[in-house]
C-alpha positions in Angstrom: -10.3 -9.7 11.9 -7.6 -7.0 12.1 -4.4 -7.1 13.3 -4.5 -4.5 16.4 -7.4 -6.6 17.5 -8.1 -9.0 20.7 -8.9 -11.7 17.9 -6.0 -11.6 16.3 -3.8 -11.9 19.3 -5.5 -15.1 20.0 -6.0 -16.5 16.6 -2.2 -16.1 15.4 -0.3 -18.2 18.3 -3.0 -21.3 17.8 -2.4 -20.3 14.0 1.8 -21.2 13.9 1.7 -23.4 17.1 -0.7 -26.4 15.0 1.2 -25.3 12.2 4.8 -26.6 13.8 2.9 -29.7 14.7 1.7 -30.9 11.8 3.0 -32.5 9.7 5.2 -31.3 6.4 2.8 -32.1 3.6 -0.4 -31.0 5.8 1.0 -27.1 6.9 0.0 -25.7 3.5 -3.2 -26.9 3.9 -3.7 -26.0 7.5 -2.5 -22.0 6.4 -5.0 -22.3 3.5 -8.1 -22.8 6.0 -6.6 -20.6 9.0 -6.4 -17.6 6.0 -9.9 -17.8 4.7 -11.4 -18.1 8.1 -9.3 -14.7 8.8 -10.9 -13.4 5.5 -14.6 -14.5 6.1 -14.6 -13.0 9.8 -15.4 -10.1 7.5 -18.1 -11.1 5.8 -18.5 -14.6 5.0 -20.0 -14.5 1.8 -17.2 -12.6 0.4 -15.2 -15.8 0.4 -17.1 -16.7 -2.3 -15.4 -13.7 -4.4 -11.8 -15.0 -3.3 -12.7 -18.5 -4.4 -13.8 -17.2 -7.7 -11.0 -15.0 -8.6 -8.5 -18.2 -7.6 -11.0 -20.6 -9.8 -10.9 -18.1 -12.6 -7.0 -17.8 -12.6 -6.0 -21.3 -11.8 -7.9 -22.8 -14.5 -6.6 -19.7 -17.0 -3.0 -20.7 -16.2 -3.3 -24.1 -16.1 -4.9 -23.7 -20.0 -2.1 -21.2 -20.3 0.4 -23.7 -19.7 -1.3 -26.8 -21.7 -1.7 -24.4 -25.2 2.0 -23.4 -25.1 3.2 -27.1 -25.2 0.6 -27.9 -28.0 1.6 -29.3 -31.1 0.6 -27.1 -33.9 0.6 -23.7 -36.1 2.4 -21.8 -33.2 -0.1 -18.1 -34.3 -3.0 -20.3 -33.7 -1.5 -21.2 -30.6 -1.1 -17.9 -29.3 -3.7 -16.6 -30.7 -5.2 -18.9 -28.1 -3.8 -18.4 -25.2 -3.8 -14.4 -25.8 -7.8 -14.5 -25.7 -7.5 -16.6 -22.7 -5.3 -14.5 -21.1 -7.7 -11.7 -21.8 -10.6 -13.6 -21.1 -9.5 -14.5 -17.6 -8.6 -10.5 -17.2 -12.4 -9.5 -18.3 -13.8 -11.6 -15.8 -11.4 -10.7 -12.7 -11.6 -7.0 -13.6 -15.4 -6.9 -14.4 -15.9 -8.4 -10.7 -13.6 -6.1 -9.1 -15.0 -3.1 -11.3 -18.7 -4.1 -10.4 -17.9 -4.0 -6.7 -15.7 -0.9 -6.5 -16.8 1.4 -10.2 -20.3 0.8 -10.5 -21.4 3.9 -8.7 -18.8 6.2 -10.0 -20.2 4.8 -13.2 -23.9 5.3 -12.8 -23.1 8.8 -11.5 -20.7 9.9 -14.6 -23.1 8.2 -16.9 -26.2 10.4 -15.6 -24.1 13.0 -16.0 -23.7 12.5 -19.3 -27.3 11.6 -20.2 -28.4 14.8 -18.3 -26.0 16.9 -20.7 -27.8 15.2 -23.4 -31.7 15.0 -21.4 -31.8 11.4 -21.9 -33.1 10.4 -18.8 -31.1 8.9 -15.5 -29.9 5.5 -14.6 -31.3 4.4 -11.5 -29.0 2.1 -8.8 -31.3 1.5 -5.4 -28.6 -1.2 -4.6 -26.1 -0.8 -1.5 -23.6 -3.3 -1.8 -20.0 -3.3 0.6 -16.9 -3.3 -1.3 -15.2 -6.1 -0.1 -11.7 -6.0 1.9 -9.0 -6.3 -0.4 -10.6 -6.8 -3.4 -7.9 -4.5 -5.4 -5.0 -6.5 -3.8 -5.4 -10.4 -4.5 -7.1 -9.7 -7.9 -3.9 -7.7 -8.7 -1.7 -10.6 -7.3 -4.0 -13.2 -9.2 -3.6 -12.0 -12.3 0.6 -10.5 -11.9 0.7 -14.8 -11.7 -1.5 -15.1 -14.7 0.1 -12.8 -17.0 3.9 -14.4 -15.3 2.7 -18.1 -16.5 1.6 -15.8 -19.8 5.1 -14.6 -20.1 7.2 -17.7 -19.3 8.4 -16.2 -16.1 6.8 -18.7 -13.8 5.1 -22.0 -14.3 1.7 -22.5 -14.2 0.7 -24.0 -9.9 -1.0 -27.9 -10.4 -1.8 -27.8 -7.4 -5.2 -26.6 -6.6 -4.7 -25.5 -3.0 -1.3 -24.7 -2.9 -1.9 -22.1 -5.5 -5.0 -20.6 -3.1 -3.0 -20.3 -0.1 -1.0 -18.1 -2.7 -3.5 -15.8 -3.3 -5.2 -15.9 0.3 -1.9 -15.8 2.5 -3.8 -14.0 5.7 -0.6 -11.8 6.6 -0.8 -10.2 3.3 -3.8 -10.9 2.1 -5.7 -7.7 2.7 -3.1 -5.0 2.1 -0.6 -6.4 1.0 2.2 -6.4 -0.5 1.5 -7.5 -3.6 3.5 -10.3 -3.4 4.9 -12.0 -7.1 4.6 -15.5 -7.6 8.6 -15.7 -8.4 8.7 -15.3 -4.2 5.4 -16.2 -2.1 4.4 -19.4 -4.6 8.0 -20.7 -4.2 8.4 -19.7 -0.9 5.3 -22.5 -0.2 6.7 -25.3 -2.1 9.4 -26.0 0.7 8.7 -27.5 4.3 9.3 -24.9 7.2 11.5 -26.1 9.8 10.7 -24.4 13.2 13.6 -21.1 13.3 14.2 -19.8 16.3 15.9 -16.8 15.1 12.8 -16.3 12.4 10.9 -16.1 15.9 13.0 -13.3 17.0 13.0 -11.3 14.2 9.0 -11.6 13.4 8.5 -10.4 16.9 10.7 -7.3 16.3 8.9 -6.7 13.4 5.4 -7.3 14.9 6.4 -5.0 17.2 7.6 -2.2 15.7 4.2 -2.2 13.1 2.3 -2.3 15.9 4.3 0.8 17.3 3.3 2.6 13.9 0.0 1.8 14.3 -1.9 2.1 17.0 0.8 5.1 19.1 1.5 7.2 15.6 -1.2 6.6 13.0 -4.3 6.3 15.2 -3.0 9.1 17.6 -2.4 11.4 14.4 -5.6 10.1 13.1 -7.7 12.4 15.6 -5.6 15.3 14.6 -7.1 14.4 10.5 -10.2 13.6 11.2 -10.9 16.5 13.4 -9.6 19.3 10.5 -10.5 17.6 7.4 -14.2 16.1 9.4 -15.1 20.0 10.2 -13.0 22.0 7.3 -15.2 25.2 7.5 -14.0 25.4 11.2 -10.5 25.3 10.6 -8.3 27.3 8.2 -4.4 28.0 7.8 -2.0 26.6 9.9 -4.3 24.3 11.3 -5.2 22.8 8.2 -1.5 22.6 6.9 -0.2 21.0 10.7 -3.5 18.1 9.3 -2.3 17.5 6.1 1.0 17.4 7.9 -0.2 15.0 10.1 -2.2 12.3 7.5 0.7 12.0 5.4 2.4 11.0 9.0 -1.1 8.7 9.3 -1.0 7.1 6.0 3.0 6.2 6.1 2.3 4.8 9.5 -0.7 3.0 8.9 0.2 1.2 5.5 3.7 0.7 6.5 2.7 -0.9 10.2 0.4 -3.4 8.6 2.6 -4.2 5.7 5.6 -4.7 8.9 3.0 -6.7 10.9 2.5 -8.7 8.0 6.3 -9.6 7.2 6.3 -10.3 10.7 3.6 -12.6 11.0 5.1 -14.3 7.6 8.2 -14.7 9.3 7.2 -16.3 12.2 6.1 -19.1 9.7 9.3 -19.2 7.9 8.1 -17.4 5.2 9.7 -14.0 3.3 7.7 -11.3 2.4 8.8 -8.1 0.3 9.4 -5.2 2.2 6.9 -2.7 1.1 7.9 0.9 2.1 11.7 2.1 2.5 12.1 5.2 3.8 10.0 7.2 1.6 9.7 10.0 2.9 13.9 10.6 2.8 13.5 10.5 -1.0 14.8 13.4 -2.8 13.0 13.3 -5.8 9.0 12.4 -6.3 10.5 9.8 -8.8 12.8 8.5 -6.2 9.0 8.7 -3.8 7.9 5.9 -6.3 10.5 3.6 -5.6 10.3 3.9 -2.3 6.3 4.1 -1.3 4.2 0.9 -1.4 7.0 -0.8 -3.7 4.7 -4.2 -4.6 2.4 -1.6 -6.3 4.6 0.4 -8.3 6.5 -2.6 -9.3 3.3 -4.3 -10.2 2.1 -1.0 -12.1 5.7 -0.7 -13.7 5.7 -4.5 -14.7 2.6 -5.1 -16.4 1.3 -1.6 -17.5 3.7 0.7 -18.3 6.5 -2.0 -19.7 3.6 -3.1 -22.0 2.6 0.3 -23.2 5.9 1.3 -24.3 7.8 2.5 -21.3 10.8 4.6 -22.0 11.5 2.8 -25.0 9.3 5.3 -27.7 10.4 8.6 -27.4 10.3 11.1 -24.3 6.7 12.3 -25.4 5.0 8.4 -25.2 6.8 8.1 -22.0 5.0 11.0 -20.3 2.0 9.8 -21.5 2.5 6.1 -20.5 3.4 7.8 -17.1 0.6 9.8 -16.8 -1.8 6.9 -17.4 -0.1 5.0 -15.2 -0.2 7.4 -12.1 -4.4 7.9 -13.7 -4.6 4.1 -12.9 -3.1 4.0 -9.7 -5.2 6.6 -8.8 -8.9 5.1 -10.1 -7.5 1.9 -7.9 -6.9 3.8 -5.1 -10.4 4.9 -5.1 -13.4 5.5 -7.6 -13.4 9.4 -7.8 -12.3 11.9 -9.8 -10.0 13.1 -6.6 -7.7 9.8 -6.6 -7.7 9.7 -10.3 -6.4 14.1 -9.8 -4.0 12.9 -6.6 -2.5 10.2 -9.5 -2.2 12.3 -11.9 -0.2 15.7 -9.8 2.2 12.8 -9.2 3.1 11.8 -12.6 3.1 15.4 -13.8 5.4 15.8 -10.6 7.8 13.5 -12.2 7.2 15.4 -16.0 8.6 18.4 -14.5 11.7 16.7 -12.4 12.2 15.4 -15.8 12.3 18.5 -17.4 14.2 20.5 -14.6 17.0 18.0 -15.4 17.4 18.3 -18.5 17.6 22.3 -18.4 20.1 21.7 -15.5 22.2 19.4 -18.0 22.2 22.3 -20.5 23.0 24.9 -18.1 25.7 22.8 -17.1 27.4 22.1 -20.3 26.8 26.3 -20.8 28.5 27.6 -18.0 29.7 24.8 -15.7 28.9 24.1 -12.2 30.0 27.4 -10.7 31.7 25.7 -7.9 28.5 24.5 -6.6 28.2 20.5 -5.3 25.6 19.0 -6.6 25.2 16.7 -4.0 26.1 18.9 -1.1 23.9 18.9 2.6 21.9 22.1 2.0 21.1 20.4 -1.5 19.9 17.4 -0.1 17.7 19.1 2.6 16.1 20.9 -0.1 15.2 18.4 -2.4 13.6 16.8 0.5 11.7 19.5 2.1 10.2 20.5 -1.4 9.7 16.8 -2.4 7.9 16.0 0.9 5.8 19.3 0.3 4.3 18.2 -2.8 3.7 14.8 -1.9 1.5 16.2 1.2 -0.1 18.5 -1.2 -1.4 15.5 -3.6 -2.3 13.6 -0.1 -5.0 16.7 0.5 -6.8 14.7 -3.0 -6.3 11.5 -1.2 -7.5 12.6 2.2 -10.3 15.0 0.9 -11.6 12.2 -1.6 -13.9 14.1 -3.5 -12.6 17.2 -5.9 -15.1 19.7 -4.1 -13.6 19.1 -0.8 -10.1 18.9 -1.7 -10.5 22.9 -3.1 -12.4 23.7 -0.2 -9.4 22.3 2.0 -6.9 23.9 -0.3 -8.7 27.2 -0.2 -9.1 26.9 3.8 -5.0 26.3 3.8 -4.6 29.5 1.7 -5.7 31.8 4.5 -3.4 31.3 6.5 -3.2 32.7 10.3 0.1 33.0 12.0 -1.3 33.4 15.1 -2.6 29.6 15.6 1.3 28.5 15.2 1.9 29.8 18.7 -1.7 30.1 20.7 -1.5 26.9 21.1 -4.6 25.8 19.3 -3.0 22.9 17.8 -4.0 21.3 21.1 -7.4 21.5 20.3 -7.9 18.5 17.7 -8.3 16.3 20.0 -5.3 15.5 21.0 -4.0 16.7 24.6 -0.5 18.8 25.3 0.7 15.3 26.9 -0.4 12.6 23.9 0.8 15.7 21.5 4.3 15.7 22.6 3.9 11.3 22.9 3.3 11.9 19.5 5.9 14.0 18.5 8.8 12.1 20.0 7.3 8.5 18.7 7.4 10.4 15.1 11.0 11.4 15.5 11.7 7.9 16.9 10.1 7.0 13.2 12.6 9.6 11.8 15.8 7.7 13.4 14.8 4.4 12.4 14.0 5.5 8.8 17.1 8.0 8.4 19.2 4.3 9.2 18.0 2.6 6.8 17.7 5.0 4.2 21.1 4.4 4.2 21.1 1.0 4.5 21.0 -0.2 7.8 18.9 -3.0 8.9 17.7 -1.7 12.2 16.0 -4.9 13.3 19.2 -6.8 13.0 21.2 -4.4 14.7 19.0 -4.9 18.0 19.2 -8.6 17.2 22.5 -8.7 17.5 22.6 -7.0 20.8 23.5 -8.7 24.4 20.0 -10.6 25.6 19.5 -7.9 28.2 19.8 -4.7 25.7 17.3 -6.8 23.4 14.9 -7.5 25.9 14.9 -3.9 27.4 14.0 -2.5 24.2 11.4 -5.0 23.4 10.2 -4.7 26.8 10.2 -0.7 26.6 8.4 -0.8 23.3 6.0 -3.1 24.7 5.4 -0.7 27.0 4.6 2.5 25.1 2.5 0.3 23.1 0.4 -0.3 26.1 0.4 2.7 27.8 0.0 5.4 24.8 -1.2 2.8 21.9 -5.1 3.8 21.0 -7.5 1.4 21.8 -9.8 0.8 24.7 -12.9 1.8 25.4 -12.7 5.4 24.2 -11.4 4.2 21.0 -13.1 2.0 18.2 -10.7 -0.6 17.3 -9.5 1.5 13.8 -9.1 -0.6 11.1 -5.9 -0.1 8.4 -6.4 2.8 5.9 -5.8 0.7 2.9 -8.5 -1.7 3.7 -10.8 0.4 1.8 -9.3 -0.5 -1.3 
C-alpha cells in the first residue's frame, strides 16, 4: 500500500476514525496492527523480518538496561553489554546485508576469484529486497545504541516499543525518527485536535502536490533520457538530470510531508525531513538540509564515534569520506552509489579547503571592498552548489558506473540546437503538461525560498480567513486532480526511496 493509492485513501480515515474511539490505553495497540497490516499488503511474509529486527532489539535493550544496574566489577559489566550491543548489531545488519549485499557480494567475490582462477560462486536464488528494510533497521538500532549510551531508557513495553519501529506514516521512508521523539511521543494519550486536523491536511496536501503533479510528471522526462541514453545527447540529457534532481526532491520530500501529515492527524510529531535543500549555498550546508533523519543518524552514530572533527583536519576527511562511502553502499549495493557518496564528501574536502585559502588571502590583502555575503555571491554559490549536486545525482540515477560515464560522455556533446527546436517536448511530456510542470516547480521554488528563510508556509495559510483557506485547498485539490499522474495511462508509481 502506497500513499498516492485508492487503498490508502480508504484505509487512513477508518485508520484515525477507530483510533478516536477507542479508548486511551487501546489506541497504541490499535496503530500497532493498522501499521503492520500497511506493511504486509506488500508482501506478507516480510512481516516476519520487521518482527525479528524489533525481537532482536527489544530483548538487546532490555539486557542493555538490566547489565548497567548490576551489582559488580563495573569492566565486566560493560564488557557485557558492549558484546551485546554488538551482538544485536551483527544480527540486524547480517539480515539487512543478506537481503540488500548478497549479490554485490557474490559478483565482487567472482571477481576476485576470477583474478586469481579460483573458480565462481554460484547464486541461482532471486529474492525481493524488502521495502524499507534500510529505514527501521537504522531506527531499531539508533534506539539500541541510545539505551547503550544512557540517552534513552530501554521500552518495557513489548508493543509499545513495535509500534515505534513499525509507525506506518514513516515506516517505509522515513524519517528516521529517534527514540528521544516518536517513542515519547506514544507514551501520552491523544486527545482529538482539531487544529492537528487542519494542519495534517495541509500537509497531506501539499506532499501529494509533490508527488503525483511534479515528481511523476518529471519522472517521464528521466526515464525517457536516461531509459534510451544512446538516443539522446547534450542538452537533452543535461534538461534529465535537471529534471530527476527535481524528481528525487519531490518524491522523497512528498512522502516524507504525507507522512508528517498523516502523523499529525493522529496527534503525533514527526521530524521534518528536507528544508529547502536546494537554496543551500554550500554542499555542506546540502547535508544539513537533504534527508535530515539520515545525516543526523549518519553524523550521530558513525562519524561522532570515529573521531569526528576532534583528531586533526586529515582524520576528519577521512571519517567524512567513509561516511558519505556508507551513505552511499545504503543507498544502494553498487559501486555507483558508493562513487555518488563519495564526489559528495570530496565536495565538502574541497569547500573546506577553498575556505581556508580564502581566510589566508583575506588576512594577506583584505577584502578588497568586496561583501562576502552580497546577492551576486549568494546566486553563485547556489548555481555552482546545485550543479554539482545534479552532477553526483547522474551516479544516483544511472546506478551502475558504466552507465553513469556513458550518460556523462552523452552530456559532453553537447548540441545547442535542441535548446530551442523544441525537442525537449519530445520525452514524453506534451507543450501543455510541460509548462503545468514548469509553473508547479516554481510554485515549489516560492514555497521553498519562504522557508529557507524561516517561514512556516503551512501556518501562514492556516491563519488565513476560512474562505482564503478553503480556496487554496480547494484549488490545490484541483490541480491535483486534474494534472496529478495516475489513471489508466499511468501505473500507480511507487516513492523512489522505497527501493532502499
Amino acid at each position: 500500500m502506497i500513499f498516492n493509492s485508492v487503498e490508502f485513501i480508504i484505509f487512513f480515515p477508518i485508520v484515525v476514525f477507530v483510533y478516536y474511539i477507542l479508548p486511551h490505553k487501546a489506541r497504541y495497540m490499535w496503530l500497532l496492527a493498522a501499521s503492520y497490516y500497511f506493511y504486509m499488503n506488500w508482501n506478507p511474509l516480510y512481516v516476519l523480518l520487521l518482527f525479528s529486527c524489533t525481537f532482536v532489539t527489544y530483548v538487546s535493550g532490555l539486557i542493555l538496561d538490566k547489565l548497567k544496574d548490576t551489582k559488580g566489577s563495573e569492566k565486566n559489566c560493560e564488557l557485557k553489554r558492549k558484546l551485546c550491543l554488538v551482538g544485536c548489531l551483527f544480527v540486524c545488519l547480517g539480515i539487512l546485508g543478506f537481503f540488500k549485499y548478497r549479490d554485490f557480494a557474490v559478483i565482487n567475490i567472482n571477481r576476485v576469484l576470477g583474478i586469481l582462477h579460483l573458480g565462481q560462486l554460484t547464486w541461482e536464488h532471486s529474492i525481493v529486497l524488502p521495502v524499507g528494510i534500510s529505514f527501521y533497521t537504522l531506527q531499531a538500532l539508533g534506539y539500541l545504541i541510545d539505551v547503550y549510551r544512557g540517552d534513552i531508557y530501554a521500552e518495557k513495553n513489548f508493543f509499545r516499543y513495535a509500534l515505534f519501529i513499525s509507525f506506518f506514516p514513516q515506516l517505509v521512508a522515513g524519517p528516521i525518527e529517534r527514540s528521544k521523539n516518536l517513542l515519547v511521543q506514544l507514551y501520552t494519550p491523544k486527545k482529538f485536535d482539531y487544529e492537528n486536523f487542519r494542519r495534517g491536511f495541509v500537509l497531506m496536501l501539499w506532499g501529494f502536490f509533490l508527488k503525483v503533479v511534479i515528481a511523476d510528471r518529471a519522472a517521464i522526462i528521466v526515464n525517457t533520457v536516461y531509459g534510451n541514453p544512446d538516443e539522446y545527447k547534450g542538452f537533452l540529457v543535461v534538461a534529465a538530470t535537471f529534471f530527476f534532481a527535481i524528481q528525487i526532491y519531490c518524491d522523497f520530500y512528498g512522502y516524507s510531508v504525507i507522512a508528517r501529515g498523516a502523523a499529525r492527524f493522529l496527534g503525533i510529531e514527526l521530524m521534518d525531513n528536507f528544508n529547502a535543500p536546494y537554496f543551500s549555498q554550500s554542499v555542506k550546508e546540502f547535508w544539513r538540509r537533504w534527508h535530515i533523519s539520515l545525516s543526523g543518524w549518519f553524523r550521530d552514530y558513525l562519524y561522532i564515534p570515529l573521531g569526528g572533527n576532534r583528531k586533526g583536519a586529515l582524520r576528519k576527511q577521512e571519517n567524512l569520506l567513509a561516511v558519505f562511502a556508507v551513505s552511499g553502499l545504503w543507498h544502494g549495493a553498487s559501486v555507483a552509489f558508493i562513487v555518488w557518496g563519495l564526489l559528495n564528501g570530496i565536495y565538502q574536502i574541497f569547500e573546506d579547503c577553498f575556505k581556508r585559502i580564502k581566510e589566508m588571502v583575506k588576512k594577506l590583502f583584505g577584502d578588497a571592498g568586496e561583501s562576502a555575503n552580497c546577492f551576486s555571491r549568494r546566486v553563485l554559490r547556489r548555481v555552482v552548489t546545485f550543479g554539482l549536486v545534479c552532477f553526483a545525482w547522474i551516479f544516483f540515477r544511472a546506478g551502475q558506473m558504466s552507465d553513469a560515464l556513458d550518460i556523462i560522455g552523452k552530456m559532453l556533446q553537447f548540441d545547442w540546437i535542441a535548446m530551442f527546436d523544441g525537442s525537449i517536448y519530445g520525452l514524453g511530456v506534451s507543450r501543455e503538461y510541460f509548462k503545468v510542470l514548469v509553473v508547479a516547480i516554481l510554485a515549489l521554488g516560492y514555497v521553498d525560498y519562504h522557508k529557507y528563510k524561516g517561514t512556516d508556509m503551512a501556518k501562514v495559510l492556516l491563519s488565513q480567513e476560512w474562505w482564503f483557506r478553503l480556496l487554496a485547498e480547494a484549488g490545490l485539490i484541483f490541480v491535483i486532480m486534474l494534472f496529478g499522474c495516475y489513471g489508466t495511462e499511468y501505473d500507480t508509481s511507487e516513492f523512489i526511496y522505497f527501493q532502499f
